[in-house]
N, C-alpha and C positions, 0 to 999 in steps of 0.2 A: 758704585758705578758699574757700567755696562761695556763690555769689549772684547773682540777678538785677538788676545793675546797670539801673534807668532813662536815659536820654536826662540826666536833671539830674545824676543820681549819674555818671555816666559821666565828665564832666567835670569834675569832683572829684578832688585825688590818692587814688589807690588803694594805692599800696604806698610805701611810704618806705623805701628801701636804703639805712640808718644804720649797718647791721651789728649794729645786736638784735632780736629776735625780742619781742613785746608781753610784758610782764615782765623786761624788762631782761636775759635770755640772751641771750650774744654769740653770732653765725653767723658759720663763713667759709664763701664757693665761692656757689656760683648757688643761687638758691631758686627756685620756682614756684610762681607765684599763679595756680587754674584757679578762672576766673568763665562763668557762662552769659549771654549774650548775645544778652538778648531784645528788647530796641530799640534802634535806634541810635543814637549816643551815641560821644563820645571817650575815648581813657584817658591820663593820665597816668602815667608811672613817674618816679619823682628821688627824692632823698635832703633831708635838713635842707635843703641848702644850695644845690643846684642840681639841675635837670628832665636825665632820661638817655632822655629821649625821650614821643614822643608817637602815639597811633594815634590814626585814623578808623577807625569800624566801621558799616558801612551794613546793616543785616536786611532779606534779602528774607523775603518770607511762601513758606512750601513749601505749598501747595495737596494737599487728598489727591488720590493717584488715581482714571480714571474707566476703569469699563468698561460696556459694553454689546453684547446679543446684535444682531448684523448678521443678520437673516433666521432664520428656525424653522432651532431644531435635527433633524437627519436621522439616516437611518440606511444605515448602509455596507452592503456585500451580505456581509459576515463578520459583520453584527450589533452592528459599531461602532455609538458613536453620536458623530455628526460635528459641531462647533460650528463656526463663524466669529461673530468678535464685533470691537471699536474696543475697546484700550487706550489710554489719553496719561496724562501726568502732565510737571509743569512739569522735571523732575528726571531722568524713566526711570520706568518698571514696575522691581522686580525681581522677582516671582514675581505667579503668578496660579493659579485655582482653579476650582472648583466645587463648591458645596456642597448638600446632598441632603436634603429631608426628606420620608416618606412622608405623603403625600394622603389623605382619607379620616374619615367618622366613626369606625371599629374603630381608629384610630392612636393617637387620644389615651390609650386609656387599655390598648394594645397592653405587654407587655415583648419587644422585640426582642431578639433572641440574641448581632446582631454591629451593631455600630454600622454608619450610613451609611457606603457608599465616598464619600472626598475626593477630587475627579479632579484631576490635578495637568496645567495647559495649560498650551499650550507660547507661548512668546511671539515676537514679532517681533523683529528686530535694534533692538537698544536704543538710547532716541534720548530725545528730547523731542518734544511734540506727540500727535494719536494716530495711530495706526497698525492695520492689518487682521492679527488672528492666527489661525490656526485649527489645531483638532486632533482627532484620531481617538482616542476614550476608548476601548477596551474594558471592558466591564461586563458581559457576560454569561457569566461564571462567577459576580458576585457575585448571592447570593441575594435583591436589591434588583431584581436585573434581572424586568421585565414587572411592574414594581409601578406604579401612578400617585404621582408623587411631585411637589412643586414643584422646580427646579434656580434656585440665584442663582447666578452669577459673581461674583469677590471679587477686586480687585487690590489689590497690594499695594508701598507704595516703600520707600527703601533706611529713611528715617525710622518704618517700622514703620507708617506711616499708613496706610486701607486703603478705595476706595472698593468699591461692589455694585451689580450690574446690577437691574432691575426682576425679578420671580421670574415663572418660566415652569413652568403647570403641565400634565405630559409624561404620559406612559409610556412606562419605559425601556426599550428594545430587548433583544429578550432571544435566545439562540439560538433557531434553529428546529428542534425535533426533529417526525422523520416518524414513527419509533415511534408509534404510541398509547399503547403501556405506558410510553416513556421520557420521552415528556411529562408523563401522568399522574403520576410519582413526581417530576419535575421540580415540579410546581405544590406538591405536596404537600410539597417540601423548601422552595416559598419563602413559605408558609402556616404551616411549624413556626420558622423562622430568624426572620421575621419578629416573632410572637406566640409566647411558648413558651405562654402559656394557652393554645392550640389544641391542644396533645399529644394532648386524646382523641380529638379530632375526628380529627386525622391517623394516631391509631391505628385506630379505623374504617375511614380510609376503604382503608389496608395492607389489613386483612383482607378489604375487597371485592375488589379487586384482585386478591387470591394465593388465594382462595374455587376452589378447585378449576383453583387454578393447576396444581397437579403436570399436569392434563390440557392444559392454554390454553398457558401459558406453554414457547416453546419449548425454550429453554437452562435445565435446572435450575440449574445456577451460577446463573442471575439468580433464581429462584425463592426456593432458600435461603440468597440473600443479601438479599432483598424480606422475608422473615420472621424474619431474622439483624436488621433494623435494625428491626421490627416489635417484637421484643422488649427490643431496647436502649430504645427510647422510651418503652414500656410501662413497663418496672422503672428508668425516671431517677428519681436524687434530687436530682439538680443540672443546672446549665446546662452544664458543660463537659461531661456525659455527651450533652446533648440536642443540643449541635455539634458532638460528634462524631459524628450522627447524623445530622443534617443533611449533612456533609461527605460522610459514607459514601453518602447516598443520591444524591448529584449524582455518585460514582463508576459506582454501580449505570445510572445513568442516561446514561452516556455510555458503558458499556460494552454494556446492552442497544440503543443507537442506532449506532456505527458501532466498536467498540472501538478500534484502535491508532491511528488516524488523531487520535480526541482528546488522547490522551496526546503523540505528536506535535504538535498543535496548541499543550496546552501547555507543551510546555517552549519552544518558538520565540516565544509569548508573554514569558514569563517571562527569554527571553538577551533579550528586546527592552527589554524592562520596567527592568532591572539597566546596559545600557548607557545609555540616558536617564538614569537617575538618578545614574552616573559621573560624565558630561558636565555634568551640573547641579552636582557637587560638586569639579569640575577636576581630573578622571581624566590622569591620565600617560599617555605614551605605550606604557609598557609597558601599561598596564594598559588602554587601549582595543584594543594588537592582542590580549590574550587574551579582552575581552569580544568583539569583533570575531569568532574565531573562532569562539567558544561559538554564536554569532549565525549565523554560516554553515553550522556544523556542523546547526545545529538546522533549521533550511532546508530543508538537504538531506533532513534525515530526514524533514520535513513532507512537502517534495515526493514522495519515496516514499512514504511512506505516502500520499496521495491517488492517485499511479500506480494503485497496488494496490485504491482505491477501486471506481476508475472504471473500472478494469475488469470489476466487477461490475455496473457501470449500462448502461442502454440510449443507446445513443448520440443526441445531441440531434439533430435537426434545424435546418435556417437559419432555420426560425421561430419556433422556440423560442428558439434563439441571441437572436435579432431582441426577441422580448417579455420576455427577463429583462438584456436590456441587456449581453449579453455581452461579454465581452472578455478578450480571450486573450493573456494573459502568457509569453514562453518565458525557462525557465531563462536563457537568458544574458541576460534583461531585466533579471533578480531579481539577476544577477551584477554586472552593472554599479551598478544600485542600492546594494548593498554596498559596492563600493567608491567610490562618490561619497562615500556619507553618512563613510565611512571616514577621506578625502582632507580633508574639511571637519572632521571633528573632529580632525584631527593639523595642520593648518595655522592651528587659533585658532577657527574661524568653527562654535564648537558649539552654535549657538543657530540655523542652518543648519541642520544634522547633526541637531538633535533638531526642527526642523522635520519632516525628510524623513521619518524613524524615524515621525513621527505618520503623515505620511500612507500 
């Protein structure tokens, strides 16, 4: 049976091994008695005739966990956005969060298309007390990004208990496009994901836009594919029609901004994204050398594809260098890195490993 033994009850016999069961059925072999143990208190076991032993049980109290942001949240030169904050708990953290809700009077009574992204932070080496963790969200692919929104931090222990940081209200980092046209259908895709009531407005504001576009607009490809999702928005009947509309437009929008370079961008996101979440669910070693790969491979293809970039840009100057805070990375930096974060998730220490992954 099941119960919350008190401090009095506790020191009471609790089971009597006579060899019947309550109704007079006879047992043989072991039985178990599972009691919950919520003050402390002793237990007896014995039969009619003599005691087969005795326990002490002392209850500590499991306190929930604490987190709190260490310093304003920032933002990476990729358009991260970068936390550091204090985890403890009397026990361990075992996971930690972020959680997202948009700002603003239009919110309340908004229907968004795709719920809030939940940022999953990475934690410290697992201990007792607290401890400094920090991590590098990307969020600017989701259509939340450059919203004003409040962020709480949420930790959480092995008892499911969960404490929450004070709420910080932000606006979330969003990529930067140079475009003017691939910004403009950028806002306009986080204006429809956000509210689908806005559809007519973002149907407008297409039509300004592509208004003698055949002549403005350089690439027809972008042209009638700007009027391609211009109609799909127009004739929705549903919400899966109008996210795939929204989806299609952040395509439009990264292909009229630098094309091949994004689609590189993200699949080496996405190997990053898929090993983190291995390592959280105690990935094998087979299975981290071939996320590992996917991860290197995708690298590679980033770095060329920015090669081929930057070749079409004008080359910066030391002062320029100097005011955007540069710093210059070489391939065998990026290489080493790989195999660090590698070394530490095949040797146990993957809360290391998905430290370094964040930063």
């Amino acid at each position: 049976g099941e119960g919350e033994p008190t401090a009095t009850e506790a020191s009471k016999p609790v089971a009597e091994a006579d060899g019947e069961e309550a109704g007079g059925a006879p047992t043989d072999g072991p039985r178990d008695y599972d009691y919950t143990v919520a003050e402390s208190g002793s237990v007896d076991v014995g039969t009619s005739f003599s005691s087969l032993g005795q326990w002490r049980f002392t209850v500590t109290p499991d306190t929930d966990p604490t987190i709190a942001f260490k310093g304003e949240p920032s933002e990476a030169r990729n358009g991260a956005l970068q936390l550091t904050y204090e985890v403890g708990d009397d026990y361990g953290v075992r996971k930690a969060r972020g959680e997202i809700e948009v700002e603003g009077a239009k919110a309340a009574g908004a229907r968004p298309l795709y719920p809030a992204p939940e940022m999953r932070l990475a934690l410290p080496r697992r201990g007792q007390g607290v401890a400094e963790g920090k991590s590098s969200v990307d969020l600017t692919e989701s259509p939340y990004s450059g919203a004003k929104v409040g962020l709480t931090l949420v930790a959480e222990d092995d008892a499911g208990q969960s404490g929450r940081s004070q709420t910080k209200t932000m606006t979330l980092p969003e990529r930067r496009f140079l475009n003017p046209l691939a910004k403009a259908v950028v806002e306009q895709r986080r204006i429809l994901a956000l509210d689908a009531n806005e559809a007519g407005r973002v149907v407008d504001m297409l039509d300004a836009v592509t208004l003698r576009g055949d002549e403005f607009i350089a690439n027809p490809t972008d042209y009638l594919a700007l009027k391609a999702v211009r109609t799909r928005i127009a004739t929705a009947h549903d919400d899966d029609t109008l996210r795939s509309a929204a989806d299609f437009m952040w395509e439009i929008a990264l292909g009229i901004e630098d094309g091949d370079l994004s689609l590189a961008e993200r699949r080496l996101r996405d190997a990053r994204e898929e090993l983190v979440e291995a390592l959280e669910n105690g990935a094998s070693s087979e299975e981290i050398d071939k996320l590992m790969q996917e991860l290197r491979e995708a690298m590679q293809e980033y770095m060329q594809a920015l090669a081929e970039q930057m070749k079409n840009m004008p080359p910066m100057s030391q002062q320029e260098m100097q005011a955007q805070n540069f710093q210059e990375i070489r391939p065998q930096d990026l290489q080493k890195m790989l195999d660090r974060i590698e070394d530490l998730a095949k040797s146990g220490s993957k809360e290391a490993a998905q430290q370094m992954l964040s930063e």
